[in-house]
MIFINU-954863 format. One record per residue (C-alpha): residue in three letters; z, y, x. Coordinates in steps of 0.1 Angstrom, whole numbers, padded with zeros to 4 digits, always signed. Example, Ala and Ser with C-alpha at 12.3 -4.5 7.8 and 13.67 -1.06 7.14 Angstrom:
2
ALA+0078-0045+0123
SER+0071-0011+0137
END
This chain:
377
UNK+0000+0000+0000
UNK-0006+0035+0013
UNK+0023+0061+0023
UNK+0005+0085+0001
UNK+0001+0082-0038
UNK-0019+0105-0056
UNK-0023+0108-0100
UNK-0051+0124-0116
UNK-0044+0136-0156
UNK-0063+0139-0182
UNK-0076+0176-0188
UNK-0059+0191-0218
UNK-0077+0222-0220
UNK-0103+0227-0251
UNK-0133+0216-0248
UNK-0124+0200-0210
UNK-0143+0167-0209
UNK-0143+0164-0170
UNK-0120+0143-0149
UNK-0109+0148-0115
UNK-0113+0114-0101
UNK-0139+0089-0110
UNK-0138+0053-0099
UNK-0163+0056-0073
UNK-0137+0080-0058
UNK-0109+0059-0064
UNK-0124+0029-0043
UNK-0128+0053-0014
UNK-0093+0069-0012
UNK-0077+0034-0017
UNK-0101+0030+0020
UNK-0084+0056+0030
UNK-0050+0039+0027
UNK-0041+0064-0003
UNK-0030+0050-0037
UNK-0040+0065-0069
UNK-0024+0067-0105
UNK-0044+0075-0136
UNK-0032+0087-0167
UNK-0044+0068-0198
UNK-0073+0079-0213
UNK-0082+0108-0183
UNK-0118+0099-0178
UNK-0128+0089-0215
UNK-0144+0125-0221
UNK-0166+0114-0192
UNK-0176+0083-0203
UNK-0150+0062-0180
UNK-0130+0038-0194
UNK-0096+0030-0180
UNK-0107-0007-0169
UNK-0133+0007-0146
UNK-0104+0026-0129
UNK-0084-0006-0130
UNK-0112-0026-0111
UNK-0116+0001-0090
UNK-0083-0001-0080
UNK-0061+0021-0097
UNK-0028+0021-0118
UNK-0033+0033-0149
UNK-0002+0046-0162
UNK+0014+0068-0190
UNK+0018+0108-0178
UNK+0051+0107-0175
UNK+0050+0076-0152
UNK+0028+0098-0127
UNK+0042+0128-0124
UNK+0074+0106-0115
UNK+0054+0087-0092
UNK+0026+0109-0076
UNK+0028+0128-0041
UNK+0004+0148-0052
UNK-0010+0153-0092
UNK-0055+0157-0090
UNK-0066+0177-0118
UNK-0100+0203-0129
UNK-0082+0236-0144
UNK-0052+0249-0143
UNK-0024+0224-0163
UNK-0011+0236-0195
UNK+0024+0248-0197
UNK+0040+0214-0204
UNK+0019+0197-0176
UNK+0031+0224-0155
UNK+0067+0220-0166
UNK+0067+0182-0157
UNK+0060+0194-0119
UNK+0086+0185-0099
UNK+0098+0202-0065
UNK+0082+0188-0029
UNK+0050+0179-0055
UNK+0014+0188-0042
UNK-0014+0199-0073
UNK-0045+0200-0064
UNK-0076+0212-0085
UNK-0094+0244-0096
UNK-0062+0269-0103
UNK-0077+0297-0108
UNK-0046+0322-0086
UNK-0067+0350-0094
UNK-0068+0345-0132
UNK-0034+0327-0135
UNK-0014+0346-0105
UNK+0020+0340-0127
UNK+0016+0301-0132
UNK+0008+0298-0093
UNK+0038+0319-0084
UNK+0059+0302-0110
UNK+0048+0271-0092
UNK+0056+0280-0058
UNK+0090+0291-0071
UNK+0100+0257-0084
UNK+0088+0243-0052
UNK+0055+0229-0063
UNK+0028+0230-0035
UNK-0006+0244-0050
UNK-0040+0234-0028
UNK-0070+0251-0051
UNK-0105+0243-0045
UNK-0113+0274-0057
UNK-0101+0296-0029
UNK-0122+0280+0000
UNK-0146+0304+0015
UNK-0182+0287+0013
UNK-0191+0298+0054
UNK-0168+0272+0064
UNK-0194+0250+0073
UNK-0170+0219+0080
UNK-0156+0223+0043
UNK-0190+0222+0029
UNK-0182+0187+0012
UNK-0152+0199-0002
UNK-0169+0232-0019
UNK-0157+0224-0056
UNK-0173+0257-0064
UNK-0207+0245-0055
UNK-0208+0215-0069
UNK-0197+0227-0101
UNK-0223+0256-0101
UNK-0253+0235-0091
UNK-0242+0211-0124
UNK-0238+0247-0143
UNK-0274+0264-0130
UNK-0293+0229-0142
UNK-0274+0227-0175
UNK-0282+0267-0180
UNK-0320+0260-0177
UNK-0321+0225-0198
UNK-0301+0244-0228
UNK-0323+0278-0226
UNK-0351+0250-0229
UNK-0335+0237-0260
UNK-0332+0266-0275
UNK-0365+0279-0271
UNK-0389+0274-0299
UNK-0419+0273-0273
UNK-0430+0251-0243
UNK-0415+0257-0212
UNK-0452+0249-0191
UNK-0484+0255-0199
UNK-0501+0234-0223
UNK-0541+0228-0227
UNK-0547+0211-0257
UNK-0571+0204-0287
UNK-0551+0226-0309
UNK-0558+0252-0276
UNK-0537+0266-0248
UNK-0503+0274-0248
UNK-0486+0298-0221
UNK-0459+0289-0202
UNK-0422+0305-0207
UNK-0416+0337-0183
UNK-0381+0331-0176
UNK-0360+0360-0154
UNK-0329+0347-0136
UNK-0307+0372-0125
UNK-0281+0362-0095
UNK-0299+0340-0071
UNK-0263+0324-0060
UNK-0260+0287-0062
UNK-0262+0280-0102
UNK-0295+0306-0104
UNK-0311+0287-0075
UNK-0305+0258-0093
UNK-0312+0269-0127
UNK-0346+0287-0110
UNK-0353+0253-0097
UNK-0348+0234-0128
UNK-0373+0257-0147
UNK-0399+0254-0124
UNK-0398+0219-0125
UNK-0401+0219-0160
UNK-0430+0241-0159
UNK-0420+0278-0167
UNK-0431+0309-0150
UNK-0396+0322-0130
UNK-0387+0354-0112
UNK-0351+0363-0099
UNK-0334+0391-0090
UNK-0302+0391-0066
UNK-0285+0420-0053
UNK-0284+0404-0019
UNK-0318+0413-0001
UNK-0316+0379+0020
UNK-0317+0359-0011
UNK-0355+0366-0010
UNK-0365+0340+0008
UNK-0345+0313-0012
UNK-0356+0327-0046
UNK-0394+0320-0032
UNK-0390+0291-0014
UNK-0383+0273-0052
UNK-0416+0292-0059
UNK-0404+0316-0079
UNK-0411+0357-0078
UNK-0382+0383-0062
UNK-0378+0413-0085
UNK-0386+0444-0060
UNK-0359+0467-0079
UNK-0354+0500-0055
UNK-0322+0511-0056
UNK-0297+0533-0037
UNK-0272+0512-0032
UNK-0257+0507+0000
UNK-0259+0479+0023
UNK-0235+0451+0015
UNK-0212+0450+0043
UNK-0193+0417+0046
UNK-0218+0393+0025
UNK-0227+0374+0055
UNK-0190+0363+0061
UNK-0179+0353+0027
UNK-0212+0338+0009
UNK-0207+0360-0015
UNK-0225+0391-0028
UNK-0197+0424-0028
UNK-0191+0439-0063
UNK-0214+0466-0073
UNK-0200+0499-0078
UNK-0202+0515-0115
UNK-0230+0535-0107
UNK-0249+0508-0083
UNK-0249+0487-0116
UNK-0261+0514-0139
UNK-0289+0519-0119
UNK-0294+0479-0113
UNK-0296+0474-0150
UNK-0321+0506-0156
UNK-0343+0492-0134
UNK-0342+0457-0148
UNK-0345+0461-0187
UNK-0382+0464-0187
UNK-0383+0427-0173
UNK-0358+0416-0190
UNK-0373+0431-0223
UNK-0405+0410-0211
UNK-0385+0378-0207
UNK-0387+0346-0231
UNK-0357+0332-0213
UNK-0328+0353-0191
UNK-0303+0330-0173
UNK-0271+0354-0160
UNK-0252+0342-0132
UNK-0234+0370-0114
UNK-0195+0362-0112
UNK-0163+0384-0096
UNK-0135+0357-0095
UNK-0108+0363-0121
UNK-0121+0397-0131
UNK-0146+0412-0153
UNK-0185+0400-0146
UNK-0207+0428-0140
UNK-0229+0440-0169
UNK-0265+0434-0163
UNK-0280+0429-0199
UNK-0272+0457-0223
UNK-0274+0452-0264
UNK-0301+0478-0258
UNK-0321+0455-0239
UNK-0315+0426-0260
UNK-0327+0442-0289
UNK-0360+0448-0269
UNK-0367+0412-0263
UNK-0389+0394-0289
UNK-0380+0373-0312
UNK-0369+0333-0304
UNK-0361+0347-0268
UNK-0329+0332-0255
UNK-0304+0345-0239
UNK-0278+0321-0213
UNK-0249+0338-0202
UNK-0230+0315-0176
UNK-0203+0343-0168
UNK-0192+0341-0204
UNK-0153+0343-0206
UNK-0126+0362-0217
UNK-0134+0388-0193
UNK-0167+0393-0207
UNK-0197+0385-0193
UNK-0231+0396-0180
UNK-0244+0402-0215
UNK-0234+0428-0240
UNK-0223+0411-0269
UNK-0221+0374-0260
UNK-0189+0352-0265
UNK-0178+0325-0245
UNK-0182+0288-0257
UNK-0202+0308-0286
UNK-0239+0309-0297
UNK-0253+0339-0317
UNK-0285+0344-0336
UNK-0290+0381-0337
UNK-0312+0400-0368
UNK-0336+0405-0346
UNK-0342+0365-0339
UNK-0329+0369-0303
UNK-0304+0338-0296
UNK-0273+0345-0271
UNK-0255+0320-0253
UNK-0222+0324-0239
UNK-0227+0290-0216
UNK-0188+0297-0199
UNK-0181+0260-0194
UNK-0212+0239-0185
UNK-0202+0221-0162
UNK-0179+0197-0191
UNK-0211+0197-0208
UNK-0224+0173-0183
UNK-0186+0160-0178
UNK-0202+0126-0159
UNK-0219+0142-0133
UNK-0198+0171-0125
UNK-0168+0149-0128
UNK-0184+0127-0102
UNK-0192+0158-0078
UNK-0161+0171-0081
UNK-0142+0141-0072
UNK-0165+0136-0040
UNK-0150+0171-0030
UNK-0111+0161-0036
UNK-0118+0130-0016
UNK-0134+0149+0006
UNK-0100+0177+0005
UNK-0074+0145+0006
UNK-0090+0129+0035
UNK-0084+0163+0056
UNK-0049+0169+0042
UNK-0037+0134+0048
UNK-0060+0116+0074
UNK-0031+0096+0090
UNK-0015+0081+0054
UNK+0006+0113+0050
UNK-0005+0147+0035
UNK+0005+0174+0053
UNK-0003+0210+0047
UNK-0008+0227+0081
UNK-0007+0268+0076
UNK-0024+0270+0110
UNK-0054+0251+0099
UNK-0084+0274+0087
UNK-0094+0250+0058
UNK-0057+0245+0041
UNK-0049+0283+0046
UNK-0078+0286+0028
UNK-0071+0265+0002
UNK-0034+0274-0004
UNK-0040+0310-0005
UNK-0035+0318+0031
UNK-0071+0333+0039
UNK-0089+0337+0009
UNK-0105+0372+0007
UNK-0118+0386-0027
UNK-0154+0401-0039
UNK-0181+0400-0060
UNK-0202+0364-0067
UNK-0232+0353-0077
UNK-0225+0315-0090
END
C-alpha cells in the first residue's frame, strides 16, 4: 500500500458533471505507490461507474469515509460549504479553487489548517508544468464545445455546399480572443468548414490565428504595448478606453458575423466588454452569439447570462456558454485528471506529499507566485 492516500468527491456544484479522477488515472497513481478513495457515485455524471474505479484499483467509499481517510481530497471547483466544513486540519485539497473568486473560503481554509494546491494559479510559461496546466486542458475542451454548439445553433451550413438545389455559402464566423479555447474553437470551425477570422489584443497571436488558416483582424488602435505578456501567457487587461476603442473598431465585423465566439477572461473579475447590445442588434437574423466568459461577473457580451440561452426579437440567439467544459464532462474529466496526476506525482514523487515553498511550481500552485492580469482563454 502507498504512504500516501488520496479521495476524489463527487462535484456538488449545479450543473457539475466532471470528476477529478477517472480510472485511467487511478491505475497510474496506484504505479505511483499512491492509493486513492472515491466517493460513491463521483464519476457517474461522466459516464463512470464506480466498478470501473473498483477494477481500476480504487476504494470506493462513502464521503465521510474519505475525508477521514484521505491525505489529500481531489476535486474540479471549489467544495460547497459542508464539503469544506468536513476538512480536517494537516488535509491537502487539490482542484480548481478559484482564490481569486472565493478569497474568504481559501483563507477560511488555511485558517483551520487545511492546505489548498489550485491548478488554477499555475502560470502557463512554466514549461516543466505544462502537463499539469488544468487551465488548458479545460479551455481546449471549452474552445471545441463553443464551436460545435454555435454549429447547433445555426440554422445554416457551417461549409460551403454545391448542390442540385444550388450553392450554399459557408458560415463567416469571427472569434475574438485567440488564447487557448479561441485557437481551439478557430480550429474546430475550420475543420467543419466555416470561413473564420480572429481578433486578439496580443499582436503575436497573428501567426497562431493564421497558421489554423484563419484571417487576423488588422484593428488599429492606440493602445500601448503590452508589457509583461510574454512572461505570464496571458494578455494584460485593457484599459476602459483601450476597450472602447477595441469594440468601435470591431462592430462592423462583428455586425457582418453569422457566428461570434468570445473568449477573453480576467481571472475572478469582470470580462472585458467586447460585443455591445448595439452591435447585436446589428447582426442578422439566426446569427449566434457564444459567450464563453459568461458568469456572474458578466461577460464579453451585453446582455448574455451564464448557463442561459436567449432568442432576442430580432432573431439573434445568445449564449452564455460559462461551463462547457461539464458539457463534455468525459473528456475534460479525463484531461483534467492527467493534470492532477501529473501535480501529485511532483508533490509526492518519493510516497510522501510534501509542499516545498522553495519550489517554483508548488509556490505557484499554493498562492506563492501567482501574478494577476488579463486572459484570453
Amino acid at each position: 500500500m502507498g504512504t500516501v492516500t488520496v479521495g476524489a468527491v463527487r462535484e456538488r456544484a449545479p450543473g457539475e458533471r466532471r470528476v477529478a479522477l477517472v480510472p485511467e488515472a487511478v491505475t497510474l497513481l496506484r504505479r505511483a505507490g499512491i492509493d486513492v478513495l472515491v466517493e460513491a457515485g463521483a464519476g457517474s455524471g461522466a459516464w463512470f461507474a464506480d466498478a470501473d474505479y473498483t477494477e481500476a484499483g480504487a476504494t470506493v467509499v462513502a464521503p465521510e469515509d474519505l475525508y477521514a481517510r484521505a491525505d489529500a481530497v481531489l476535486c474540479v471547483g471549489p467544495p460547497d460549504p459542508e464539503s469544506a466544513e468536513a476538512l480536517r486540519t494537516g488535509q491537502t485539497l487539490i482542484g480548481l479553487l478559484e482564490p481569486l473568486r472565493h478569497p474568504a473560503l481559501v483563507e477560511e481554509l488555511t485558517g483551520r489548517g487545511v492546505r489548498t494546491v489550485s491548478l488554477d494559479l499555475l502560470p502557463r510559461t512554466l514549461s516543466r508544468a505544462q502537463s499539469m496546466d488544468a487551465l488548458t486542458s479545460q479551455a481546449n475542451v471549452a474552445g471545441y464545445k463553443a464551436a460545435v454548439l454555435a454549429a447547433d445553433s445555426y440554422d445554416r451550413f457551417y461549409p460551403m455546399l454545391t448542390t442540385a438545389a444550388g450553392t450554399m455559402r459557408p458560415a463567416q464566423v469571427l472569434v475574438l480572443g485567440a488564447g487557448v479555447a479561441g485557437l481551439q474553437a478557430i480550429a474546430t470551425a475550420r475543420r467543419l468548414g466555416a470561413v473564420v477570422s480572429a481578433y486578439d489584443v496580443r499582436p503575436a497571436s497573428r501567426e497562431e490565428v493564421e497558421s489554423l488558416g484563419a484571417r487576423f483582424l488588422d484593428i488599429q488602435t492606440a493602445q500601448a504595448p503590452e508589457p509583461g505578456a510574454e512572461q505570464t501567457g496571458y494578455a494584460r487587461e485593457l484599459t476602459e478606453e483601450e476597450q472602447q476603442e477595441q469594440r468601435v473598431a470591431l462592430d462592423e465585423h462583428i455586425a457582418r458575423s453569422d457566428i461570434v465566439i468570445t473568449t477573453a477572461q480576467v481571472p475572478g473579475r469582470k470580462p472585458p466588454l467586447l460585443v455591445t447590445a448595439e452591435v447585436v442588434g446589428r447582426m442578422k437574423p439566426g446569427s449566434v452569439v457564444v459567450d464563453l466568459a459568461a458568469s456572474e461577473f458578466g461577460g464579453n457580451v451585453e446582455g448574455t447570462e451564464a448557463d442561459k440561452t436567449t432568442v432576442l426579437d430580432n432573431g439573434v440567439t445568445l449564449i452564455g456558454a460559462g461551463r462547457l467544459p461539464s458539457a463534455m464532462a468525459t473528456a475534460a474529466s479525463t484531461a483534467y485528471a492527467r493534470n492532477l496526476v501529473a501535480v501529485l506525482r511532483h508533490l509526492a514523487p518519493a510516497g510522501e506529499l510534501v509542499l516545498d515553498p522553495t519550489d517554483e511550481i508548488t509556490a505557484a500552485l499554493t498562492g506563492g507566485a501567482f501574478q494577476t492580469g488579463g486572459a484570453s482563454s
